[in-house]
LUMVEXKOL-793748 format. One record per residue (C-alpha): residue in three letters; z, y, x. Coordinates in pm, 1 decimal, always signed. Example, Ala and Ser with C-alpha at 12.3 -4.5 7.8 and 13.67 -1.06 7.14 Angstrom:
! residues 2
SITE, r, c3, c2, c1
SITE, ALA, +780.0, -450.0, +1230.0
SITE, SER, +714.0, -106.0, +1367.0
! end
This chain:
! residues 109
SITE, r, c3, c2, c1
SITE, UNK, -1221.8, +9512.0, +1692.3
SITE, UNK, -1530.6, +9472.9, +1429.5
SITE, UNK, -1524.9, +9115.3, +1274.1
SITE, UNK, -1822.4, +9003.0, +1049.8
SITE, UNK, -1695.2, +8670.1, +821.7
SITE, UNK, -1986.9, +8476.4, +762.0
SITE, UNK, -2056.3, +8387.8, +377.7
SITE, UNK, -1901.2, +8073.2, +400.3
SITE, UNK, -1548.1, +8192.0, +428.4
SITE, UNK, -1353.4, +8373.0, +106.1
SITE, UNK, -1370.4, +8737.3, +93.4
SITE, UNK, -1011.7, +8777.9, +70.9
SITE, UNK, -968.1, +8658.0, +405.2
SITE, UNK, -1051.7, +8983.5, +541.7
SITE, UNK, -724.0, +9094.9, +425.3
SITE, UNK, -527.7, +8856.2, +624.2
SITE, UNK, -624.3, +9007.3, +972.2
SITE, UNK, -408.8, +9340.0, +889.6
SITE, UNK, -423.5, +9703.9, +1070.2
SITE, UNK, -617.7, +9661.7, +1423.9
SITE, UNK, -910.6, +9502.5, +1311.0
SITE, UNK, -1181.7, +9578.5, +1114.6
SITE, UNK, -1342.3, +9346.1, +911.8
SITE, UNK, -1629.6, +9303.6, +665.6
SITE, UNK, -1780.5, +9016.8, +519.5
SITE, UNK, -2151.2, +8932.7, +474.2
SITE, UNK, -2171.9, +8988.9, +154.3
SITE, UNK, -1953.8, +9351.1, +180.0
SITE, UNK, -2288.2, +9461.0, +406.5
SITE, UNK, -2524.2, +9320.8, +208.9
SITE, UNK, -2606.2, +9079.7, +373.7
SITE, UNK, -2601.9, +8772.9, +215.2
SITE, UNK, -2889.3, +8501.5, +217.2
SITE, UNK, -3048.3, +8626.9, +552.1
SITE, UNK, -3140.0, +8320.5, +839.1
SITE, UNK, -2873.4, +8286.4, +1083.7
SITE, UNK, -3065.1, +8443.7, +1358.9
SITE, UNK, -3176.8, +8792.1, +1147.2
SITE, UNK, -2782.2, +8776.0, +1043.5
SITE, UNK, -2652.7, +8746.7, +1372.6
SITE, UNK, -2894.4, +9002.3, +1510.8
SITE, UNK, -2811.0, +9262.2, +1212.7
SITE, UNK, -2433.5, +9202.5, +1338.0
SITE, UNK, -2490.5, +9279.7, +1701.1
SITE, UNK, -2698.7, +9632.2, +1621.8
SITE, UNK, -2408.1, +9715.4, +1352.4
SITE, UNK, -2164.8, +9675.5, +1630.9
SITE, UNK, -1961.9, +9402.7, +1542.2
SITE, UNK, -1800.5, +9230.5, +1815.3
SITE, UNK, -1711.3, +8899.3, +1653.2
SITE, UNK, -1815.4, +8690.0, +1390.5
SITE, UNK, -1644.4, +8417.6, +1209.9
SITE, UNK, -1810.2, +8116.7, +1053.6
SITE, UNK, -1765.6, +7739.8, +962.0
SITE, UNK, -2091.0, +7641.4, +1036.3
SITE, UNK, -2044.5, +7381.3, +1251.4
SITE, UNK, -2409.3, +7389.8, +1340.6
SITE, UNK, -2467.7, +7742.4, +1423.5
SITE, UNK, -2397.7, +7718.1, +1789.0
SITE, UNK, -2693.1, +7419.5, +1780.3
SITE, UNK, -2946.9, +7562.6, +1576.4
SITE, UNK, -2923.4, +7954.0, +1730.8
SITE, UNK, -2932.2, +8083.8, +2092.0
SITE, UNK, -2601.3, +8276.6, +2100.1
SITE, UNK, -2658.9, +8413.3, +2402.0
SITE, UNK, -2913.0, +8637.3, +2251.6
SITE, UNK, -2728.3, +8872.1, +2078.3
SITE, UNK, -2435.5, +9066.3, +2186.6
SITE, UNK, -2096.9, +8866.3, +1993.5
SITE, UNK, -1840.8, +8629.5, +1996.5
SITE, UNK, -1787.7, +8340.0, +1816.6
SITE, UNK, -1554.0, +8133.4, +1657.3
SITE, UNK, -1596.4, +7835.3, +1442.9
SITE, UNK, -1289.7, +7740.7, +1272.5
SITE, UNK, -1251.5, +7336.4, +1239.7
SITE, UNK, -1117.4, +7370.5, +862.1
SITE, UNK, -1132.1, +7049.9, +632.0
SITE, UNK, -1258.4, +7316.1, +339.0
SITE, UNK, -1334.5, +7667.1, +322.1
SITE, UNK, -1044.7, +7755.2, +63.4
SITE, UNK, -817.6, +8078.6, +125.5
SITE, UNK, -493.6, +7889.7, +131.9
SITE, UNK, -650.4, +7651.3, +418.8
SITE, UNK, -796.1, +7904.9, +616.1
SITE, UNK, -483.3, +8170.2, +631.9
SITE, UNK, -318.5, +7952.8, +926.8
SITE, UNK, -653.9, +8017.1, +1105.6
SITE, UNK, -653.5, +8392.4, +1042.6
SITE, UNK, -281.0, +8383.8, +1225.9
SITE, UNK, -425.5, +8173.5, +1539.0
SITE, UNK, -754.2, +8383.3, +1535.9
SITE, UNK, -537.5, +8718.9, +1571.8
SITE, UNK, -309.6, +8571.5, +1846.0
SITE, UNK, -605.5, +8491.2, +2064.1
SITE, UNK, -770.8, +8801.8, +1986.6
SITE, UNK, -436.1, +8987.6, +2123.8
SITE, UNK, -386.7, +8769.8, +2424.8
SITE, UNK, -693.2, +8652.7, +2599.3
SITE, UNK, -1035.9, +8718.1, +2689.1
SITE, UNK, -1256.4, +8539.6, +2427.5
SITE, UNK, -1499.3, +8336.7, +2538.6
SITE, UNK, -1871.8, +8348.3, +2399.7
SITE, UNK, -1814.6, +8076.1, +2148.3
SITE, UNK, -1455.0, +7917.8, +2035.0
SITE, UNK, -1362.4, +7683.1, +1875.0
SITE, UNK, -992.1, +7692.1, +1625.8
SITE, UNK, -833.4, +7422.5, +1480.5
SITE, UNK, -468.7, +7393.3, +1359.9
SITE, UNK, -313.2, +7089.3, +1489.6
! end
């Protein structure tokens, strides 16, 4: 599985998903400072099949069903590493058990 992190998330948090999956950040493709919509299209025709964000708004301000990827917005009180490595386990364990949905939501109760 390809998974684009948006620019909002720490870089090192690529490292947390392990062998099985790869993933790049925005800013690893060059990417950073593009509009949602030219990001998310860029994603689809690089063949990523996920991407990762904490924008909250995203699924309001773009037509996700444009573009061919998933979604997941993770419900994190701050965009720090140490935060977001609980998400990173949850992400993984619904990538290797279910059929994602279009858009998902993660939070860690």
């Amino acid at each position: 599985m390809k998974i684009l992190l948006d620019e909002n998330l720490p870089a090192k948090l690529k490292y947390d998903f392990g062998d099985g999956f790869e993933v790049r950040t925005v800013k690893d493709m060059g990417w950073l400072g593009k509009k949602n919509g030219e990001l998310l299209g860029l994603a689809a025709f690089n063949g990523f099949d996920l991407f990762i964000t904490l924008d909250k708004n995203l699924k309001y301000q773009q037509n996700l069903d444009k573009v061919d990827l998933k979604f997941i917005l993770l419900l994190a009180n701050d965009n720090k590493h140490q935060t977001l490595q609980p998400f990173i386990d949850k992400v993984k364990t619904l990538l290797n058990k279910t059929n994602l949905p279009k858009f998902l939501e993660v939070s860690i109760d």
